[in-house]
N, C-alpha and C positions, 0 to 999 in steps of 0.2 A: 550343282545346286538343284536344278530340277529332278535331280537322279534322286537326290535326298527325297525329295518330295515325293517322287512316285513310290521309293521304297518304304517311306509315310504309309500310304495312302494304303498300299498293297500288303505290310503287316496291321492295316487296323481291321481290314478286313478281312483277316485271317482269326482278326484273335476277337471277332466279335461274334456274343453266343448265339449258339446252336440253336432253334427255337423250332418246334415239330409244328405244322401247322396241315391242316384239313386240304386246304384250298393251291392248287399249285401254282409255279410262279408262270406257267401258260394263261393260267386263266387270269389271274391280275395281269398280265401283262395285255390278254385282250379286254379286260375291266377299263385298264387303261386307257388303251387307243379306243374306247367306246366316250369316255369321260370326255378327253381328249374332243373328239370329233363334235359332239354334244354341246362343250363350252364353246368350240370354233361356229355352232351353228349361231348359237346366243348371244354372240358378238357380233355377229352378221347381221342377226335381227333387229337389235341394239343401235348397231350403227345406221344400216337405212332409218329406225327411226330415226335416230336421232338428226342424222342429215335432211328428212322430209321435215321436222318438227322445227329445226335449226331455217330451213328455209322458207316456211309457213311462218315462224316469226317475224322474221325479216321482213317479207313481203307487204305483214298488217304493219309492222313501224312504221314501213315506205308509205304507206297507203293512206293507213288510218288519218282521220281528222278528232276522232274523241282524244283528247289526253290522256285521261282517266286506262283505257284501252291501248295506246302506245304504252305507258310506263307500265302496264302489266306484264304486254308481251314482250318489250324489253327485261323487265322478273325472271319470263318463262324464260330469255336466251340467257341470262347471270345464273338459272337454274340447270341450263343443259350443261353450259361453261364448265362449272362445278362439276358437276356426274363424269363430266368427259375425264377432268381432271382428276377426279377421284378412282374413276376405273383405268385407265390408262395403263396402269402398271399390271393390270389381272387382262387385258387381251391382248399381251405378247408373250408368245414363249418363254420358260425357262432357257436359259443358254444351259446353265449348270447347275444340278439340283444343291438347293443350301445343305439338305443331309448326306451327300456325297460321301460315302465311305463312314456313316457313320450309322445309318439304320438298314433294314431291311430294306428290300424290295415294298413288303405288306407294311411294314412302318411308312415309308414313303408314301405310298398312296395312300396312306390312312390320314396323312397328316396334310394332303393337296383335299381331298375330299371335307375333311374339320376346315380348310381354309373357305371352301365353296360352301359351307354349309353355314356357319358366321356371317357371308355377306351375306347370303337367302336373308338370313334373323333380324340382320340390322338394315335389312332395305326402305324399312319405314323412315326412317331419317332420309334418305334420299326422293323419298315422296313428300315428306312434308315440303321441301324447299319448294317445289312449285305450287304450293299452295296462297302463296300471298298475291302471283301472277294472273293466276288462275279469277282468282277472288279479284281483280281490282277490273280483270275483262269482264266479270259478271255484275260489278257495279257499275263499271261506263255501259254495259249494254242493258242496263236496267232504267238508268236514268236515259237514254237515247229511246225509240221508237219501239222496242221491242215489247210486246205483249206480258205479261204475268205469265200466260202457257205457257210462251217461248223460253222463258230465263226460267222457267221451273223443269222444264225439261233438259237446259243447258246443265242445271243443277243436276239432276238425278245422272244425266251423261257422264259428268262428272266423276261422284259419286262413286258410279257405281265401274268406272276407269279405273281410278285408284284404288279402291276394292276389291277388284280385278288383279291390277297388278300385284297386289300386298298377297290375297287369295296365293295366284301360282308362285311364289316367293315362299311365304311359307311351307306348300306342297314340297316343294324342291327341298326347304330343310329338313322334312321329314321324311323323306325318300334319303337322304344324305345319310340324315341320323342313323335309318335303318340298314343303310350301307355299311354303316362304320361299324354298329354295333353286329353284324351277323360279320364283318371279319376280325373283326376284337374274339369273338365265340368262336372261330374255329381254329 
């Protein structure tokens, strides 16, 4: 029965076409383990924050006396919850590629690169979620002691955070984009 399979597997890849391409399968293959390496770093980054931001939560629930302030940063941990859950599936390995004997090599990573380049686009939806957390610290620390400087600066930190993060998100779809399209072209 598995014999079936691999004789499957090894006539579809015989009988799928010939396609001349520019670029050899060396160089996607170090394309590859570049990507590869790249998304490993971004998960890394990803994760310390989110453990330091996951534990900085915590710490102001534990702490905090504003209500206002707790149920915020309570928000911000139901917003990491979320992302963690949401990403989970995109920082573990493939075991087995889904186009296994059905595309190329350049198919293949053409189609792991469109996957990374779609979340770059839609990463705004995952910024807005900590938006209501965020907002609800900046009104318990508006109504508490804190100066008009102080909480317009808090603003602007903000601001110009998520602006930040949306900024290099985009960058990355467009570095993606230009990836796909100059191996589409050769």
């Amino acid at each position: 029965m598995a014999n079936d399979r691999e004789l499957d597997i090894g006539r579809m890849w015989r009988q799928q076409p010939q396609e001349k391409h520019d670029i050899t399968l060396d160089a996607i293959r170090a394309k590859a383990r570049e990507l590869d390496a790249k998304v490993r770093r971004w998960n890394v980054m990803g994760g310390i924050a989110i453990a330091v931001l996951t534990v900085k939560n915590v710490w102001e629930v534990w702490i905090d006396t504003d209500v206002l302030e707790r149920v915020g940063d309570l928000l911000v941990l139901v917003a990491l919850l979320l992302v963690v859950l949401r990403f989970r599936g995109y920082m573990r390995a493939d075991a087995v590629p889904e186009t296994l004997g059905l595309a190329s090599c350049a198919q293949h990573y053409r189609s792991r690169l469109a996957r990374l380049r779609d979340e770059s686009r839609d990463s705004w939806k995952w910024v807005l979620l900590f938006v209501p957390g965020i907002g609800l610290n900046l009104v318990g620390g508006m109504l508490e002691t804190r100066s008009a400087a102080q909480v317009a600066i808090l603003v602007i930190l903000g601001v110009a955070t998520f602006a930040g993060v949306l900024w290099v998100n985009a960058r990355t779809a467009r570095q993606l984009e230009r990836e796909i399209a100059a191996l589409e072209s050769e």
